[in-house]
PDB file with one MODEL, atoms N, CA, C and O in Angstrom:
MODEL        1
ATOM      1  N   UNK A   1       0.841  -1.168   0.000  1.00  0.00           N
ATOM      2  CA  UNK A   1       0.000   0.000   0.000  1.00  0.00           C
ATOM      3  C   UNK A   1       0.891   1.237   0.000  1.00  0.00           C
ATOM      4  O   UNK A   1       1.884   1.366   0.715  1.00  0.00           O
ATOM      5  N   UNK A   2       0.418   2.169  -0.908  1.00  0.00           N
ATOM      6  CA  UNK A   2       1.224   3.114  -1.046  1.00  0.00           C
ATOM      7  C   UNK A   2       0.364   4.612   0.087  1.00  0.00           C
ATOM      8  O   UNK A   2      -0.801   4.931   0.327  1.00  0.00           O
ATOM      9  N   UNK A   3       1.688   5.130   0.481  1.00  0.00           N
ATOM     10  CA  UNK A   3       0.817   6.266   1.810  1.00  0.00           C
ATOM     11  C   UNK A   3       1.188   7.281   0.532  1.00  0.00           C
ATOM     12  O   UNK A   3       2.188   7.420  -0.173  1.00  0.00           O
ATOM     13  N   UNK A   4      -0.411   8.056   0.607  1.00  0.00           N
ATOM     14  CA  UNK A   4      -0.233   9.445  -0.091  1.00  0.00           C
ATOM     15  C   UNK A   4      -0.151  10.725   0.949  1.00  0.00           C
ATOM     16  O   UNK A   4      -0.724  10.815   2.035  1.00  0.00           O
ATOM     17  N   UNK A   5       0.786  11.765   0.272  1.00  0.00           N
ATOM     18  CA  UNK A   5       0.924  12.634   0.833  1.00  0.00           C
ATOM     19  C   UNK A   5      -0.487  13.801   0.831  1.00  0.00           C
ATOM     20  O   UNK A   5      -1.224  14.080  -0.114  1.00  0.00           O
ATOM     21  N   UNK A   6      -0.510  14.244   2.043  1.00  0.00           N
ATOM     22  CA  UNK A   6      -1.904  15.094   1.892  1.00  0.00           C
ATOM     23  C   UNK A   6      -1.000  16.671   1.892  1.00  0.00           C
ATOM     24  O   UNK A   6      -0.086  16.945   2.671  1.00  0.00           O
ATOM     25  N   UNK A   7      -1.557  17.588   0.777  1.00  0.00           N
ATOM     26  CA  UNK A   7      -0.910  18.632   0.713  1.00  0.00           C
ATOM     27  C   UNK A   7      -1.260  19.278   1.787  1.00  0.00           C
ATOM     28  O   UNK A   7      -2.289  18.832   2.294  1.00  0.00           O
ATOM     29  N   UNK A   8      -0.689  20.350   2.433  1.00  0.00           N
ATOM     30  CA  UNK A   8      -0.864  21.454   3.493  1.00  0.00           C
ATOM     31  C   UNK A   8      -1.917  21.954   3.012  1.00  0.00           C
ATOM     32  O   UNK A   8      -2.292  21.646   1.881  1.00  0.00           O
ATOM     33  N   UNK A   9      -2.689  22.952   3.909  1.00  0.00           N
ATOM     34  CA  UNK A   9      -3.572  24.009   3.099  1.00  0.00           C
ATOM     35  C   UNK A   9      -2.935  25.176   3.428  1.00  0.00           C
ATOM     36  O   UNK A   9      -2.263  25.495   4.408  1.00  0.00           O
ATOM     37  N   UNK A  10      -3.383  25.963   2.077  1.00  0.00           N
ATOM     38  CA  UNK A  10      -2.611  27.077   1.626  1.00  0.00           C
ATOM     39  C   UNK A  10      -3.895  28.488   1.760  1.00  0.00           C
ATOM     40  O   UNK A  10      -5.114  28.317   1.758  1.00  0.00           O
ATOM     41  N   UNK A  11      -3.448  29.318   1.826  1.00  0.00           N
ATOM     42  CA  UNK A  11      -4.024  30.682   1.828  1.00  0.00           C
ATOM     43  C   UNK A  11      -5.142  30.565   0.865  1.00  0.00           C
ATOM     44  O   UNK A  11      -6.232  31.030   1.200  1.00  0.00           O
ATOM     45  N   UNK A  12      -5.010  30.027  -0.237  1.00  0.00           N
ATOM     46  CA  UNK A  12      -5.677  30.078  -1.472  1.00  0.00           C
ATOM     47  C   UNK A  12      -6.826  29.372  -0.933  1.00  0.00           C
ATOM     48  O   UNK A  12      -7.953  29.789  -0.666  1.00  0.00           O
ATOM     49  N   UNK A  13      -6.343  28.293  -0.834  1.00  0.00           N
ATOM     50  CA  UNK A  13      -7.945  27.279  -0.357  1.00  0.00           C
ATOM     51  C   UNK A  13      -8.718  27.278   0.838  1.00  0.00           C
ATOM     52  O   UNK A  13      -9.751  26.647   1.065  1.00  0.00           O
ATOM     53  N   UNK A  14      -8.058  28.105   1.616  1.00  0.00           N
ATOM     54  CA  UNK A  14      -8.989  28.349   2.571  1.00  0.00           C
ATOM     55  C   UNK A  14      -9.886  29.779   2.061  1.00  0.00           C
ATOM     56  O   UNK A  14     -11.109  29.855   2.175  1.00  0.00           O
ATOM     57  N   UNK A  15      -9.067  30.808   1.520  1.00  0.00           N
ATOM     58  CA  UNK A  15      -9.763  31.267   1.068  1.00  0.00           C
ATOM     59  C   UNK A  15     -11.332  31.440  -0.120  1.00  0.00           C
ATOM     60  O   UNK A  15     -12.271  32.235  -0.179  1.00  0.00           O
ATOM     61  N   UNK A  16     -10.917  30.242  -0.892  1.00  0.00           N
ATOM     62  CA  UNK A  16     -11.736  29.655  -1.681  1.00  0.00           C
ATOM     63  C   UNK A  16     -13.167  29.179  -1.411  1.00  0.00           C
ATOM     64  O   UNK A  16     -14.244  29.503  -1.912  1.00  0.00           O
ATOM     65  N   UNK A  17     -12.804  28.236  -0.384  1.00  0.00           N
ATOM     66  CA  UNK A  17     -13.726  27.797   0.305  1.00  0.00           C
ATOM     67  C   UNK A  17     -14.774  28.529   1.164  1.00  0.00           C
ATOM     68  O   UNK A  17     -15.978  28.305   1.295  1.00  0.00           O
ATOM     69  N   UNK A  18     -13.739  29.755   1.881  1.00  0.00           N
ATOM     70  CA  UNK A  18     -14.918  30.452   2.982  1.00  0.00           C
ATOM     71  C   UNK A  18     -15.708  31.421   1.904  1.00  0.00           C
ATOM     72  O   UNK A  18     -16.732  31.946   2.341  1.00  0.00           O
ATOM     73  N   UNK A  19     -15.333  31.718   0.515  1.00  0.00           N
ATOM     74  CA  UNK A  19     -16.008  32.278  -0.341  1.00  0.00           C
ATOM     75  C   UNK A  19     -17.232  31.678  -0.882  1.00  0.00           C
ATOM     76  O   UNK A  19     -18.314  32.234  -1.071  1.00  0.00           O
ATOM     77  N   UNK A  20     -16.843  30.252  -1.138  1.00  0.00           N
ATOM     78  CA  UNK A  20     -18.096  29.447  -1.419  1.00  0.00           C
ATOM     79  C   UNK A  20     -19.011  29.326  -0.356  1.00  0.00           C
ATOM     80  O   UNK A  20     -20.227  29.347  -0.544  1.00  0.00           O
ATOM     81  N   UNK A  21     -18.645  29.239   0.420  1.00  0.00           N
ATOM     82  CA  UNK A  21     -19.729  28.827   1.568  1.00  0.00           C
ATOM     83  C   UNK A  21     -19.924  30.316   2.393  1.00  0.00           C
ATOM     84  O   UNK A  21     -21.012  30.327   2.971  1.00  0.00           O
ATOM     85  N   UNK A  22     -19.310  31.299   2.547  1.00  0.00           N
ATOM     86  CA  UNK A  22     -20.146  32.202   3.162  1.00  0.00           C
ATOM     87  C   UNK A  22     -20.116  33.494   2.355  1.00  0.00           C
ATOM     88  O   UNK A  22     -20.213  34.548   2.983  1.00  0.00           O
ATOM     89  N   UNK A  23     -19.996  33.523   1.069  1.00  0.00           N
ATOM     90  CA  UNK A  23     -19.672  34.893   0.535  1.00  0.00           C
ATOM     91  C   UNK A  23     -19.468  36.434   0.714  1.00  0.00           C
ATOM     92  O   UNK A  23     -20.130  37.396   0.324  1.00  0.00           O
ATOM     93  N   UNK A  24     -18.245  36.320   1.489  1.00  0.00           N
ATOM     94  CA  UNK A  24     -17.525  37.117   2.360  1.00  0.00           C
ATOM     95  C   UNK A  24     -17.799  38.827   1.609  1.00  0.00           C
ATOM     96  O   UNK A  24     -17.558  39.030   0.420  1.00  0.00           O
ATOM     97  N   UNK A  25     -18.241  39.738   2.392  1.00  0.00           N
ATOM     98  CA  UNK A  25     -17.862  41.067   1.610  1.00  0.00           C
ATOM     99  C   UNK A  25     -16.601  41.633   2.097  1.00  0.00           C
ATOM    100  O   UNK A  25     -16.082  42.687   1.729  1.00  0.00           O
ATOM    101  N   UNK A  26     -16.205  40.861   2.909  1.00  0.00           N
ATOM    102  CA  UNK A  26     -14.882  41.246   2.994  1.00  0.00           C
ATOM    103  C   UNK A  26     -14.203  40.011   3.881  1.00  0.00           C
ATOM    104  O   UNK A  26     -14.821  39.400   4.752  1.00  0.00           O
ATOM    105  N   UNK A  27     -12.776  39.743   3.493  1.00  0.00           N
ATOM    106  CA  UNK A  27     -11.813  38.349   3.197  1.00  0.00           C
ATOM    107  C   UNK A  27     -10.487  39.004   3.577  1.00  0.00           C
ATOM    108  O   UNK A  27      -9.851  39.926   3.065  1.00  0.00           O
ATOM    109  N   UNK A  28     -10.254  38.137   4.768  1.00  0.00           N
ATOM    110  CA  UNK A  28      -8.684  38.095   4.502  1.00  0.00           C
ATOM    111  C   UNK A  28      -7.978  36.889   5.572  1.00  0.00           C
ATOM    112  O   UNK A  28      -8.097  36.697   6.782  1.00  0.00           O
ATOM    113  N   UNK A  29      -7.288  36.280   4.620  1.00  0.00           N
ATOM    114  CA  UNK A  29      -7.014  35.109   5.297  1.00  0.00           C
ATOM    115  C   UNK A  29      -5.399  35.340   5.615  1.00  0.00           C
ATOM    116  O   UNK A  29      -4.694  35.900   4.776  1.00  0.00           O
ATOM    117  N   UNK A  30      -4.793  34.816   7.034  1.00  0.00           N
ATOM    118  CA  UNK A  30      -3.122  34.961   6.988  1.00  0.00           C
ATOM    119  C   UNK A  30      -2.539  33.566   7.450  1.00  0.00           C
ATOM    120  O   UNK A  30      -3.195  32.741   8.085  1.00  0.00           O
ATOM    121  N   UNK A  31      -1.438  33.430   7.118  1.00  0.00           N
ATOM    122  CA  UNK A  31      -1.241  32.437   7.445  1.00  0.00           C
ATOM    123  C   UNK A  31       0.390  32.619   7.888  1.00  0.00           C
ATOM    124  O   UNK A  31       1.467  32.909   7.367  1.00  0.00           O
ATOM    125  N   UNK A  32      -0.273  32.183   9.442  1.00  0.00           N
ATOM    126  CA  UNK A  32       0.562  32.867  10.734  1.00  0.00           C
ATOM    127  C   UNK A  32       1.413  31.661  11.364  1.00  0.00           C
ATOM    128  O   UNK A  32       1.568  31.744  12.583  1.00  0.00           O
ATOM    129  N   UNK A  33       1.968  30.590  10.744  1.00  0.00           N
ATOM    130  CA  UNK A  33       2.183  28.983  11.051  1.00  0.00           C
ATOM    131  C   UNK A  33       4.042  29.545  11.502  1.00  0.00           C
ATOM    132  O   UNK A  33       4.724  28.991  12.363  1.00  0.00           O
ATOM    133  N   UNK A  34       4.428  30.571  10.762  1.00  0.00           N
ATOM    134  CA  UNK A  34       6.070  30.682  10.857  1.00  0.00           C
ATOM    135  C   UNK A  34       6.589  31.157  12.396  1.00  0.00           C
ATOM    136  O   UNK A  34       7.697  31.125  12.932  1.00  0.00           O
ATOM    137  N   UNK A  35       4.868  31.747  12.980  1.00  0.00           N
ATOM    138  CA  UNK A  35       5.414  32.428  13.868  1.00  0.00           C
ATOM    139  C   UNK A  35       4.706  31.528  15.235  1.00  0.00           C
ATOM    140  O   UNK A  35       4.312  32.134  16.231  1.00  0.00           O
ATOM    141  N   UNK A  36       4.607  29.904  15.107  1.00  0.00           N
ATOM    142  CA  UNK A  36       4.012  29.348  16.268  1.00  0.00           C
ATOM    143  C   UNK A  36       5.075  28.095  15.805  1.00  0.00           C
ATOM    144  O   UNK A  36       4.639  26.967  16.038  1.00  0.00           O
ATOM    145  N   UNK A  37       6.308  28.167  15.228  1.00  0.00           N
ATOM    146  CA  UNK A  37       7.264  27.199  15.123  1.00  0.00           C
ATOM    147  C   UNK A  37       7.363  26.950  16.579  1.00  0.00           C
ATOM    148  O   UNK A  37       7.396  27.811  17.458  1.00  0.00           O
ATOM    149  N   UNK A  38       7.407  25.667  16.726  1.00  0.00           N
ATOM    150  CA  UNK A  38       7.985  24.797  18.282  1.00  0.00           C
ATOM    151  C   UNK A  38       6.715  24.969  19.153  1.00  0.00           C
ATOM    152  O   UNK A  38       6.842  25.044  20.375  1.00  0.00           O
ATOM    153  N   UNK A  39       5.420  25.039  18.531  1.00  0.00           N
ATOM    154  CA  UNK A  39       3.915  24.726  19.243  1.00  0.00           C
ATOM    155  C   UNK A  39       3.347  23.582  19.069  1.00  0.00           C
ATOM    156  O   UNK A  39       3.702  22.742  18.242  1.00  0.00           O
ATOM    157  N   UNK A  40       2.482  23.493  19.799  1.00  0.00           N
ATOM    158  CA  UNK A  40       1.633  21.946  19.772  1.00  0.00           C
ATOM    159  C   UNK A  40       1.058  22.865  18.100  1.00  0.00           C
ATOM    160  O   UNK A  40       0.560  23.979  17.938  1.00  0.00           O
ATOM    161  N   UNK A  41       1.411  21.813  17.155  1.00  0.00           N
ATOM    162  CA  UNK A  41       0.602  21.628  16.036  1.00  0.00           C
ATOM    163  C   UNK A  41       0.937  21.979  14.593  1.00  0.00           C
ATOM    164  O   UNK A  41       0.450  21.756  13.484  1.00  0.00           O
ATOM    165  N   UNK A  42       2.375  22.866  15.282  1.00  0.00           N
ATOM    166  CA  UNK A  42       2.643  23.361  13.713  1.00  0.00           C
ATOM    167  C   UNK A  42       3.832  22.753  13.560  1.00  0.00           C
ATOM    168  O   UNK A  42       4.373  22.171  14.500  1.00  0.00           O
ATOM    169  N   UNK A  43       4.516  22.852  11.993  1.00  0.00           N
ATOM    170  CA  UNK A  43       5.170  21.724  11.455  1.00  0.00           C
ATOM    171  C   UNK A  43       6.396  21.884  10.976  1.00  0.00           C
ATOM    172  O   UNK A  43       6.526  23.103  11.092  1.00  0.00           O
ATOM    173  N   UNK A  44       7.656  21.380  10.391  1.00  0.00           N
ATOM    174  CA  UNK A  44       8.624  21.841  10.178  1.00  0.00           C
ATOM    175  C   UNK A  44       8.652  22.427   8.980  1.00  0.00           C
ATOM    176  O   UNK A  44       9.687  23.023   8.682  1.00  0.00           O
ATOM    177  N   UNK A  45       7.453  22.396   7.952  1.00  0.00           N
ATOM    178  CA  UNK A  45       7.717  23.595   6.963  1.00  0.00           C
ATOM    179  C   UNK A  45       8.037  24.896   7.100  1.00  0.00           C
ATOM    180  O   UNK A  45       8.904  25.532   6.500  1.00  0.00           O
ATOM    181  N   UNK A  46       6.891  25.431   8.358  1.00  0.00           N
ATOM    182  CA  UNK A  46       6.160  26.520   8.792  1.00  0.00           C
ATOM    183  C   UNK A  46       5.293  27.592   7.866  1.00  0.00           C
ATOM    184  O   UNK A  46       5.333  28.814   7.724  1.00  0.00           O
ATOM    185  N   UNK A  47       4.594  26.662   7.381  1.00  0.00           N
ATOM    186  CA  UNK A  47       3.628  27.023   6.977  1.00  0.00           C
ATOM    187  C   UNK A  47       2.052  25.934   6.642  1.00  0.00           C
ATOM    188  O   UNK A  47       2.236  24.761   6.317  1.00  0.00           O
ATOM    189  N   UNK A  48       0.778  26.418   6.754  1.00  0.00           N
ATOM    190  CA  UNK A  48      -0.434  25.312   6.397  1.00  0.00           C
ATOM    191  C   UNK A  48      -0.208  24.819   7.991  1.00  0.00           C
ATOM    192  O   UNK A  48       0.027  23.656   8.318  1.00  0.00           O
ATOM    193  N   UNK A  49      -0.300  25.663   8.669  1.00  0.00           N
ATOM    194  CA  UNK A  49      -1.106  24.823  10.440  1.00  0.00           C
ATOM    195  C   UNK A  49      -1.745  26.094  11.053  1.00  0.00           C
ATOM    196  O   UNK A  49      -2.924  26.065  11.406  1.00  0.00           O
ATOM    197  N   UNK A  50      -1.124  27.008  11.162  1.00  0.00           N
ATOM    198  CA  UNK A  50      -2.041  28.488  12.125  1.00  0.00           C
ATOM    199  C   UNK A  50      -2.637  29.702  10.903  1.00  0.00           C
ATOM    200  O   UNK A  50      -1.989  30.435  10.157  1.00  0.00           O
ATOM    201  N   UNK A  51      -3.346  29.625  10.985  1.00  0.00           N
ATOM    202  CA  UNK A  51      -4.664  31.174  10.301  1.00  0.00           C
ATOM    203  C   UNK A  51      -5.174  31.686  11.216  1.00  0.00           C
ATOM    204  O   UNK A  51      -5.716  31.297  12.250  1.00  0.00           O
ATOM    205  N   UNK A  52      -4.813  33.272  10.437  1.00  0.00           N
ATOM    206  CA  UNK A  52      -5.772  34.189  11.233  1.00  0.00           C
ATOM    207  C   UNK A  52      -6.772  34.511  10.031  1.00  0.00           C
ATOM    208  O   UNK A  52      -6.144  34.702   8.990  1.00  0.00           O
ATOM    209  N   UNK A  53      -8.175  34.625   9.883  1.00  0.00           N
ATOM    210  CA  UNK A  53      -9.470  34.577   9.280  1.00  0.00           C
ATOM    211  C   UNK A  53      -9.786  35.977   9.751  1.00  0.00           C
ATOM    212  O   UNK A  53      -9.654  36.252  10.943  1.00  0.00           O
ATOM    213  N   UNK A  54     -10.195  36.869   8.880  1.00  0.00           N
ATOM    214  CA  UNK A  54     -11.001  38.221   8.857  1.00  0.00           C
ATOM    215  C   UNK A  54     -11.782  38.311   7.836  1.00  0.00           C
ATOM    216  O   UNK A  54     -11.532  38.349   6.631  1.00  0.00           O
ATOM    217  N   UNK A  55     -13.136  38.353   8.647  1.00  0.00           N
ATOM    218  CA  UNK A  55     -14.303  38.089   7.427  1.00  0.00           C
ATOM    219  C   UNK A  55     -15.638  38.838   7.535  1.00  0.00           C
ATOM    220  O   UNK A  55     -16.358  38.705   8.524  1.00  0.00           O
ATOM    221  N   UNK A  56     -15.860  39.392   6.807  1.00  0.00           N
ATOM    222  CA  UNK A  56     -17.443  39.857   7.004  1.00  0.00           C
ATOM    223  C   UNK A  56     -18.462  39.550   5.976  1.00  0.00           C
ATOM    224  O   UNK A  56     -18.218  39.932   4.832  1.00  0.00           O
ATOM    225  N   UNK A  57     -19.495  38.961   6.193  1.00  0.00           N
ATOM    226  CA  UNK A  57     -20.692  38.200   5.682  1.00  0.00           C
ATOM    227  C   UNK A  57     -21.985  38.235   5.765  1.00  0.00           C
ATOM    228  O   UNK A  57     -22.428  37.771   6.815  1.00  0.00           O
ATOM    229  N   UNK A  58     -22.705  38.607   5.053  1.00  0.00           N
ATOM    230  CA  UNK A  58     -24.290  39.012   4.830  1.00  0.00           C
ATOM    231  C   UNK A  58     -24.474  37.540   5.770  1.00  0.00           C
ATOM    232  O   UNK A  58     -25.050  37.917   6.791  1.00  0.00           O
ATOM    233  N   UNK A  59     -24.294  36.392   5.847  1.00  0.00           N
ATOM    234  CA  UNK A  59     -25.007  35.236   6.062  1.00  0.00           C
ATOM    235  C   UNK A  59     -24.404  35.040   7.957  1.00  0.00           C
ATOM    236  O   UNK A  59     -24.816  34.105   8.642  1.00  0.00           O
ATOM    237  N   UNK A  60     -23.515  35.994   8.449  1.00  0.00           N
ATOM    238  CA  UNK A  60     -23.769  36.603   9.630  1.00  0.00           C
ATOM    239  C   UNK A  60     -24.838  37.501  10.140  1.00  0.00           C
ATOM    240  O   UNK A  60     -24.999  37.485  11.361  1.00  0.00           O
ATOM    241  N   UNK A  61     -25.582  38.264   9.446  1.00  0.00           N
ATOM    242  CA  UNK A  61     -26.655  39.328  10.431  1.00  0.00           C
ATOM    243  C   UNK A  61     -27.670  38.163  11.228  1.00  0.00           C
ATOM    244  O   UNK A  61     -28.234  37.121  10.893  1.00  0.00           O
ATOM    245  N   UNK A  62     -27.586  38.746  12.115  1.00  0.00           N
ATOM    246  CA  UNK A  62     -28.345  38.046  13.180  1.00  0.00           C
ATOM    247  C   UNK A  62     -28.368  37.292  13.874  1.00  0.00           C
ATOM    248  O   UNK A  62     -29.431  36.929  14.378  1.00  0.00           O
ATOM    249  N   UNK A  63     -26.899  36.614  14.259  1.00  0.00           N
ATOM    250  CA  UNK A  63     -26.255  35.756  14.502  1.00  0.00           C
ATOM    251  C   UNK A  63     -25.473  35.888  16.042  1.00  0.00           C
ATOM    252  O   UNK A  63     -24.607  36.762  16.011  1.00  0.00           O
ATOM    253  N   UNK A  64     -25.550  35.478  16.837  1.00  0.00           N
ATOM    254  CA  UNK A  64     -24.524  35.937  17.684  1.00  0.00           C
ATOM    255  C   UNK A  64     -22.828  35.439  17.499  1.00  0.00           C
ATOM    256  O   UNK A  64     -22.815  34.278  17.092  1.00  0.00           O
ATOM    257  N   UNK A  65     -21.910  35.802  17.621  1.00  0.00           N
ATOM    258  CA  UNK A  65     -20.878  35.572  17.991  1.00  0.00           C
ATOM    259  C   UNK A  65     -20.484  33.769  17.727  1.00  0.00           C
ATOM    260  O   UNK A  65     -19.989  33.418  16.656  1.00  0.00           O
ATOM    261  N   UNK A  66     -20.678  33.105  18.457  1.00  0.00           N
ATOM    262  CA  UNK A  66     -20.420  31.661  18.413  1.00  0.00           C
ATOM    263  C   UNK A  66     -20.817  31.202  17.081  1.00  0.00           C
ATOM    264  O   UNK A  66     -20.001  30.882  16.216  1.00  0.00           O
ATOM    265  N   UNK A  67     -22.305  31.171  16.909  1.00  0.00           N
ATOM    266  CA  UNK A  67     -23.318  30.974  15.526  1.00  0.00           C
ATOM    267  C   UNK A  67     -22.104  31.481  14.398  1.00  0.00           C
ATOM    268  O   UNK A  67     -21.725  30.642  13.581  1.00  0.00           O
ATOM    269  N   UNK A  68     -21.585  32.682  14.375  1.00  0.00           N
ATOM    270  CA  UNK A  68     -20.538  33.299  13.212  1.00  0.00           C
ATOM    271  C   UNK A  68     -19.211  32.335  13.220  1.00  0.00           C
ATOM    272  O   UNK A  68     -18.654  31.873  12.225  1.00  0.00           O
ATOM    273  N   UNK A  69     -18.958  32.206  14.174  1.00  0.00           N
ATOM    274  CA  UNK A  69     -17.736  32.082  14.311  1.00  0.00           C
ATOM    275  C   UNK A  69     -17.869  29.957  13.704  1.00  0.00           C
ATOM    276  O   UNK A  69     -17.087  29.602  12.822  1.00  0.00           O
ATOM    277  N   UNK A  70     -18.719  29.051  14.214  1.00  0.00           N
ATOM    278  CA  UNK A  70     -19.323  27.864  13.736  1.00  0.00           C
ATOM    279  C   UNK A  70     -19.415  28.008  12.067  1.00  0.00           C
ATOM    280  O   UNK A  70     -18.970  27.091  11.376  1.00  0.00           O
ATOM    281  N   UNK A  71     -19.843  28.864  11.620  1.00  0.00           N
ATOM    282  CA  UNK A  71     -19.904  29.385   9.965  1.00  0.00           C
ATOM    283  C   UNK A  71     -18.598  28.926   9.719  1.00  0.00           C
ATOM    284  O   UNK A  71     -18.346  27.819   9.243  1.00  0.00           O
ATOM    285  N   UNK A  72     -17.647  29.893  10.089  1.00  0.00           N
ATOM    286  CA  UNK A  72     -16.739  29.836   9.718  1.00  0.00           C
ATOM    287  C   UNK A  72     -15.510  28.222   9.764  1.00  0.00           C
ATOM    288  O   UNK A  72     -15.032  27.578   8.831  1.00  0.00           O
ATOM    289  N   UNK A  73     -15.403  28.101  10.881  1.00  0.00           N
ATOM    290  CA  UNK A  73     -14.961  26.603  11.231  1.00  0.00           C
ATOM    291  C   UNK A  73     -15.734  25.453  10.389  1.00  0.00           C
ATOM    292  O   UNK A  73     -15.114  24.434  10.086  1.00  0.00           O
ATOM    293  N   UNK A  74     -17.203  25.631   9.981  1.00  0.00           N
ATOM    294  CA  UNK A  74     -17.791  24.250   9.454  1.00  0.00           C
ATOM    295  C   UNK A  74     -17.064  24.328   7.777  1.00  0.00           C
ATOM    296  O   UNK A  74     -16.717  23.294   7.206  1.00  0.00           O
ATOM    297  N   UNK A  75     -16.939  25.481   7.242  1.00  0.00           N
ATOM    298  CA  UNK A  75     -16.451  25.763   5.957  1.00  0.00           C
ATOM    299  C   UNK A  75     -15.024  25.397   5.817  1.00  0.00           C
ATOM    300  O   UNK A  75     -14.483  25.541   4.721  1.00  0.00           O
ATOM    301  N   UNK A  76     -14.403  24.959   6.780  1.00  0.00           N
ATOM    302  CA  UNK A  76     -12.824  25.047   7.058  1.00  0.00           C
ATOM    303  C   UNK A  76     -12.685  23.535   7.594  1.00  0.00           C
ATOM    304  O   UNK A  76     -11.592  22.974   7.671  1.00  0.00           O
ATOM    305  N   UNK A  77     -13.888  22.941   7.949  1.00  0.00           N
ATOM    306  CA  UNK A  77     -13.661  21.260   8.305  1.00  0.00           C
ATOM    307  C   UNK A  77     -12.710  20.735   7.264  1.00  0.00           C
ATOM    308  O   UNK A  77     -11.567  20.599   7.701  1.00  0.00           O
ATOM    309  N   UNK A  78     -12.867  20.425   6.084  1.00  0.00           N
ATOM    310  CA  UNK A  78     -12.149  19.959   5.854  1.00  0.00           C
ATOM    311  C   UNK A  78     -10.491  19.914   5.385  1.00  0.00           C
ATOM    312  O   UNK A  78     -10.091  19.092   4.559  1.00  0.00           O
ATOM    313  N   UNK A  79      -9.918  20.557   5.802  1.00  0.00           N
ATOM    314  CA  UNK A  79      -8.623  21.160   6.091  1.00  0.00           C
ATOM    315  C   UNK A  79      -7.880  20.444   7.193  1.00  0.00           C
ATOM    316  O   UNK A  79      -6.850  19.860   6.858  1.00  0.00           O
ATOM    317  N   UNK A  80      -8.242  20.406   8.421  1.00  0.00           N
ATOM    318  CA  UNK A  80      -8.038  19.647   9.317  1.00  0.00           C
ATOM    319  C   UNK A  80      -7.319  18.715   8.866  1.00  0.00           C
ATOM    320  O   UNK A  80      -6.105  18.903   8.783  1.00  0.00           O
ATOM    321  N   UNK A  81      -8.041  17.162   8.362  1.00  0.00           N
ATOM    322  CA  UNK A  81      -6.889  16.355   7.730  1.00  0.00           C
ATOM    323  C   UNK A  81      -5.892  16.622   7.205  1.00  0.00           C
ATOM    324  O   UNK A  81      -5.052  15.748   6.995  1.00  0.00           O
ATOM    325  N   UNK A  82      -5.704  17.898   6.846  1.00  0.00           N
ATOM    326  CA  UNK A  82      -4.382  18.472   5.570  1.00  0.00           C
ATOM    327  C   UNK A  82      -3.616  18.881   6.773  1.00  0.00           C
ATOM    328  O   UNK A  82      -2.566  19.302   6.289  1.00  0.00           O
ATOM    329  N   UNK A  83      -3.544  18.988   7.927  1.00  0.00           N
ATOM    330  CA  UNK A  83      -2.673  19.750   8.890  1.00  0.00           C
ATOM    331  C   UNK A  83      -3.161  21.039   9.555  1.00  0.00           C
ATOM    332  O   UNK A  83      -2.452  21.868  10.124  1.00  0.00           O
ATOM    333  N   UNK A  84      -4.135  21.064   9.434  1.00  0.00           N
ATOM    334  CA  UNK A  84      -4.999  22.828   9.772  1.00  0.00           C
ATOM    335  C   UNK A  84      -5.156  22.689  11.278  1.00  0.00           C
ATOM    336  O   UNK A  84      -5.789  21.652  11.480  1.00  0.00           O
ATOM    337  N   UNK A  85      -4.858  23.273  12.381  1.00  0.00           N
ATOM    338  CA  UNK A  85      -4.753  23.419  13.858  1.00  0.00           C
ATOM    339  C   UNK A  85      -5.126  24.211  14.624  1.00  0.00           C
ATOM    340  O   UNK A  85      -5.583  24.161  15.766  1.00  0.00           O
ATOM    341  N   UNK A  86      -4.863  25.121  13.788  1.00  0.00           N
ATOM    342  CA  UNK A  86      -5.928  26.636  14.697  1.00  0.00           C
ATOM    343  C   UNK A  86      -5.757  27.665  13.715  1.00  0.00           C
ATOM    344  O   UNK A  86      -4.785  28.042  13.060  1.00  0.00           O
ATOM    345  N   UNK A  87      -7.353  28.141  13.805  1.00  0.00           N
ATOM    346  CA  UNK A  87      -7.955  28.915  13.488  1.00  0.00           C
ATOM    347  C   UNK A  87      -8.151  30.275  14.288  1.00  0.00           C
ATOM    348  O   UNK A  87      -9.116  30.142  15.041  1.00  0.00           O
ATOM    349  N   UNK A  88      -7.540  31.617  14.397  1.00  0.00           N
ATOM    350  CA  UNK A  88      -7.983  33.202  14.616  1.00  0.00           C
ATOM    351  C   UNK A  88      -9.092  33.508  13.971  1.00  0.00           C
ATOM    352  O   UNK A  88      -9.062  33.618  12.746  1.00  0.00           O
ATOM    353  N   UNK A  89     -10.236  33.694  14.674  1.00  0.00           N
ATOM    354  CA  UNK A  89     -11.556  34.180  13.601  1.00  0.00           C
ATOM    355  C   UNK A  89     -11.659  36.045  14.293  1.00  0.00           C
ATOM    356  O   UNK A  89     -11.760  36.527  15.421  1.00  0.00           O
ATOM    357  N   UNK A  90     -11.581  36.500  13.162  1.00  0.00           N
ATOM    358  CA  UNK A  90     -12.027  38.354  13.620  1.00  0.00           C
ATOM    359  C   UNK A  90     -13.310  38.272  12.374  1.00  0.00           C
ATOM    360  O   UNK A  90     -13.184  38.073  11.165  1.00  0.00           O
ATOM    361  N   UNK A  91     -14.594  38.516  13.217  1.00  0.00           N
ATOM    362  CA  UNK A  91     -15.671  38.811  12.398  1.00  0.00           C
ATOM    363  C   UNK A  91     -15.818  39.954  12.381  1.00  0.00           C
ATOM    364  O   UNK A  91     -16.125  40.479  13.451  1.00  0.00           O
ATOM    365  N   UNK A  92     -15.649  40.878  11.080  1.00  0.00           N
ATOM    366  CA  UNK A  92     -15.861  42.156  10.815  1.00  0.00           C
ATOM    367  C   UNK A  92     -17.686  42.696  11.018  1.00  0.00           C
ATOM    368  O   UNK A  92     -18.012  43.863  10.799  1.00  0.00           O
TER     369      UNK A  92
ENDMDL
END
């Protein structure tokens, strides 16, 4: 059996994704992995394990806090397997 490599996730695809699923009017994804070298979770690339997420979204009004912030994480599930560890959410 051959083990496949699972790529990191990259700026791009997380970004991609929180577009599809919450169509952000405003986006900005960072990817903050260089600066949590020697933490529970991030990796010897240093990069594709820590994001910081800044987002604002029509499909937030009315929502409290947690409810927004769940948006965001359910759109980002699948990343996790790729190495994804923590998530910074700033809801604009």
């Amino acid at each position: 059996m051959t083990s496949m490599t699972i790529p990191l996730p990259t700026v791009a695809a997380l970004e991609a994704a929180l577009h599809e699923a919450l169509a952000p009017t405003q986006l900005e994804v960072i990817d903050e992995s260089a600066a949590h070298a020697g933490h529970t979770g991030a990796n010897a690339e240093g990069y594709g394990t820590h994001f910081r997420v800044r987002i604002a979204s029509p499909k937030f009004d009315g929502k409290p806090r947690v409810a927004r912030h769940r948006l965001v994480y359910d759109a980002l599930q699948v990343f996790i397997a790729q190495g994804l560890h923590a998530i910074a959410i700033e809801v604009l």
